[in-house]
N, C-alpha and C positions, 0 to 999 in steps of 0.2 A: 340620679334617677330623674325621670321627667315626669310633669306633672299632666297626673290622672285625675277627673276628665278632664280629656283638653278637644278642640273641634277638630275636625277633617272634612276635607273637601275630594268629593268624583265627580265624575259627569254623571253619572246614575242617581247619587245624591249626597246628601252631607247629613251629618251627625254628629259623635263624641265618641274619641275612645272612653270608654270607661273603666277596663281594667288591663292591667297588660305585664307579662314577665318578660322578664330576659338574661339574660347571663353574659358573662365575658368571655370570650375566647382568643385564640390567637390573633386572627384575623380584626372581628367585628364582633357584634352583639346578636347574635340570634333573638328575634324576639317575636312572641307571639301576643295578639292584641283582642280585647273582647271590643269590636262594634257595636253602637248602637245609632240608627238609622234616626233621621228625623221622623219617619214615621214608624217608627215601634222594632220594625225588625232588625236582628240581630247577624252580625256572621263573626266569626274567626278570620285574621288574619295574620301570613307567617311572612314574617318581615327579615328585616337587619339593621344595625344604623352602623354607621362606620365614623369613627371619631367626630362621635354624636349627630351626624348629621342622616336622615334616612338615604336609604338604599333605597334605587329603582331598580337591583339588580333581584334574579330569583336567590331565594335564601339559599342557603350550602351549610349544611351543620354534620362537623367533622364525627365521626363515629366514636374518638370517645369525649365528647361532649353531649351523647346525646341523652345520657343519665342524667346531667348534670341540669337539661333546660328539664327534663321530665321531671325530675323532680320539684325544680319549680314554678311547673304547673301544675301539681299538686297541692301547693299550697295556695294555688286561685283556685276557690271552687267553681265557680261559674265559668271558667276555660276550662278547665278538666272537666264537667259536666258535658259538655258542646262536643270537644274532643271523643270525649269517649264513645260518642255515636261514632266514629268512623270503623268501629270492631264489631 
């Protein structure tokens, strides 16, 4: 597991991940991350790392792992809160 919070850096701005799941799959790690912004604001972000290292590729989450990350996002309430606006 990697440790949360840890910083990040964009060109838009930098902050901390603060919470973040993810699962194992064939491939890589699907994982989804709770941002938080140096100045307050918040976003989700859907990632991957590939023998731990991160992915700049777009995420790909095989159809039947996708129980398996949801459910993991269930057990972060503050992702699954965020997420849930997208319904």
């Amino acid at each position: 597991m990697r440790k949360v919070p840890r910083p990040f850096k964009m060109p838009w701005g930098n902050g901390m991940v603060v919470k973040e799941v993810s699962i194992t799959s064939q491939y890589h790690e699907p994982t989804v991350q709770l941002l938080q912004f140096d100045n307050g604001d918040r976003a989700i972000r859907f990632c991957s790392y590939n023998k731990g290292k991160f992915s700049r590729s777009p995420l790909m989450i095989d159809e039947k792992d996708l129980r398996k990350l949801g459910n993991a996002i269930k057990k972060a309430k503050e992702i699954s809160k965020l997420i849930s606006r997208l319904s």
